[in-house]
C-alpha positions as CSV (number, residue, x, y, z in Angstrom):
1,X,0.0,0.0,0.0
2,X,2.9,2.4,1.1
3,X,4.5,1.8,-2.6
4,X,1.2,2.4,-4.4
5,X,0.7,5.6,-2.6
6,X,4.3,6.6,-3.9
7,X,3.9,5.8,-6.9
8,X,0.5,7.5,-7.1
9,X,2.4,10.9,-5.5
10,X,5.1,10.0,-8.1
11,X,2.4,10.1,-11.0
12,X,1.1,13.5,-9.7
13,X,4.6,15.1,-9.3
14,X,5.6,14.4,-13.1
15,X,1.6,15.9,-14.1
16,X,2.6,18.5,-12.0
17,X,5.5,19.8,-14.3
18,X,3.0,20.8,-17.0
19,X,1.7,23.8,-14.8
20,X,5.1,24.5,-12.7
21,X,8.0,24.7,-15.6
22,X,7.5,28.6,-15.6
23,X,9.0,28.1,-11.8
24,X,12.1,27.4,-13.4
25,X,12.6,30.5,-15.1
26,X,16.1,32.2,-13.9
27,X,14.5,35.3,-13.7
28,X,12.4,34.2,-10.6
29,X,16.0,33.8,-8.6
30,X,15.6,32.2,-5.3
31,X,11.9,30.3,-6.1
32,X,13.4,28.8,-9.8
33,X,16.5,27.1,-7.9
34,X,14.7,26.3,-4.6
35,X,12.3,24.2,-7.3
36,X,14.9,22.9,-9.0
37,X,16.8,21.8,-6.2
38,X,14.1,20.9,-3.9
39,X,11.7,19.2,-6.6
40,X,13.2,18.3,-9.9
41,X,16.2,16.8,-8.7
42,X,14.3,14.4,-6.6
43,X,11.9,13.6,-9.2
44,X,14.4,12.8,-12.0
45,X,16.7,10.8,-9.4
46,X,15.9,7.8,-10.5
47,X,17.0,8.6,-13.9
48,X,20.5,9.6,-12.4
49,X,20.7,6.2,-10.2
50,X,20.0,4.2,-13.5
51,X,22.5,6.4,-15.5
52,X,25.1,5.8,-12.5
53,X,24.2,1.8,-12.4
54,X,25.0,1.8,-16.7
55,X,27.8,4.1,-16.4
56,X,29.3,1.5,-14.0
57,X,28.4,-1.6,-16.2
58,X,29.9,0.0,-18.9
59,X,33.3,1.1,-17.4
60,X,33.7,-2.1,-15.4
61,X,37.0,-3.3,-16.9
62,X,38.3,-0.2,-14.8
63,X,39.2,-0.8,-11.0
64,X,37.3,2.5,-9.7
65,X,33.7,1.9,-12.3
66,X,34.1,-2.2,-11.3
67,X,33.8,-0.9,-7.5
68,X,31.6,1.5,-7.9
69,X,29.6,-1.2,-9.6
70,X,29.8,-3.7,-6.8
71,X,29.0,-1.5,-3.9
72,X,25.9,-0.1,-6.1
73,X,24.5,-4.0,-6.5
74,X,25.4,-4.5,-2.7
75,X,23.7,-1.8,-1.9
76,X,20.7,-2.7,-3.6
77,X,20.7,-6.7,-2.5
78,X,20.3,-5.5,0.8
79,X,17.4,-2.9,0.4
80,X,15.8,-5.6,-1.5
81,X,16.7,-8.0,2.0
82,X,15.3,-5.7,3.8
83,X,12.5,-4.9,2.0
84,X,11.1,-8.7,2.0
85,X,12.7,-9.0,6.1
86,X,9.8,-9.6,8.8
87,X,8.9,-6.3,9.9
88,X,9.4,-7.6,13.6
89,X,13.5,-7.3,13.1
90,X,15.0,-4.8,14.2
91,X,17.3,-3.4,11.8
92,X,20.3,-0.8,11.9
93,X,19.0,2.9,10.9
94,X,21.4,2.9,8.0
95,X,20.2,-0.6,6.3
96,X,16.3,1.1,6.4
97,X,17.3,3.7,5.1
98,X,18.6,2.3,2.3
99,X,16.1,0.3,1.8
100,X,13.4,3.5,1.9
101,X,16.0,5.2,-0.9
102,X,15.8,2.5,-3.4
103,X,12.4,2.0,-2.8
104,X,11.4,5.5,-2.9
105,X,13.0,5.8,-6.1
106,X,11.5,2.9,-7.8
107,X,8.3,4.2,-6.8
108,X,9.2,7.4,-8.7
109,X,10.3,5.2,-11.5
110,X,7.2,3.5,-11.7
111,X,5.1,6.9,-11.3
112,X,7.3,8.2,-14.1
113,X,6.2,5.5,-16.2
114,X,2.6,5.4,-15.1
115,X,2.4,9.3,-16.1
116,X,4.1,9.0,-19.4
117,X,1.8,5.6,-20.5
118,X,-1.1,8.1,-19.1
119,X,-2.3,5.4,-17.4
120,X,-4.0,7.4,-14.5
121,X,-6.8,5.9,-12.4
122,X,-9.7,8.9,-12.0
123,X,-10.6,7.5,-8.9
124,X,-8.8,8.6,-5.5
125,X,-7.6,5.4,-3.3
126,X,-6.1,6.1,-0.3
127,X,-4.0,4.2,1.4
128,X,-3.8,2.9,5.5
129,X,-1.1,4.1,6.8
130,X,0.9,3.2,10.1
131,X,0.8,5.8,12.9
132,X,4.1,7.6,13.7
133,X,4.1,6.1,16.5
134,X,4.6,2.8,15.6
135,X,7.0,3.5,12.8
136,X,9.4,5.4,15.4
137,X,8.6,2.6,18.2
């Protein structure tokens, strides 16, 4: 449910850049790179991950890119672990949160897709959501 409602927000950020590009006029100074920054690099991240993740298969006969490639699939094998793990373990903070990264950004992925096929559902469905007091406890 938690993915599906990213994705949905996902969907609605990308619609969103029809009506907010003139935001990223120079001329509005602080408000065009607060957007950029704050918004559009988030939203296209998951572009720059995949570039990152071919950039590295592709430069892999070189020490540094071969690296770079293994900590990137590492990285991803355990957020995938994690992401499939009983809720009742308890985890180190820095394992969740890569797990919440890569999954945040596949939900972005998916959004992006789901906006650009134009499949949108008209329809509203929300999603249950756990209390903050449970996901901090």
């Amino acid at each position: 449910d938690e993915f599906r409602r990213r994705v949905r927000i996902g969907t609605g950020n990308f619609q969103s850049l029809a009506l907010l590009w003139p935001l990223l006029d120079p001329r509005r100074g602080f408000v065009a790179f607060t957007f950029f920054s704050h918004k559009i690099l988030r939203w296209f991240c998951p572009f720059f991950v995949l570039g990152l993740l071919v950039s590295s298969v592709a430069l892999a006969d070189r020490p540094f890119y071969r690296a770079a490639l293994v900590a990137q699939l590492v990285l991803y094998a355990i957020a995938c672990a994690i992401l499939v793990a009983p809720r009742r373990i308890k985890l180190p903070k820095f394992l969740t949160l890569a797990a919440m990264f890569v999954s945040m950004n596949a939900a972005l992925l998916a959004g992006f897709w789901r906006w650009l096929s134009r499949s949108r559902q008209g329809v509203w469905d929300p999603t249950l959501r756990a209390s903050l007091e449970n996901e901090s406890g």
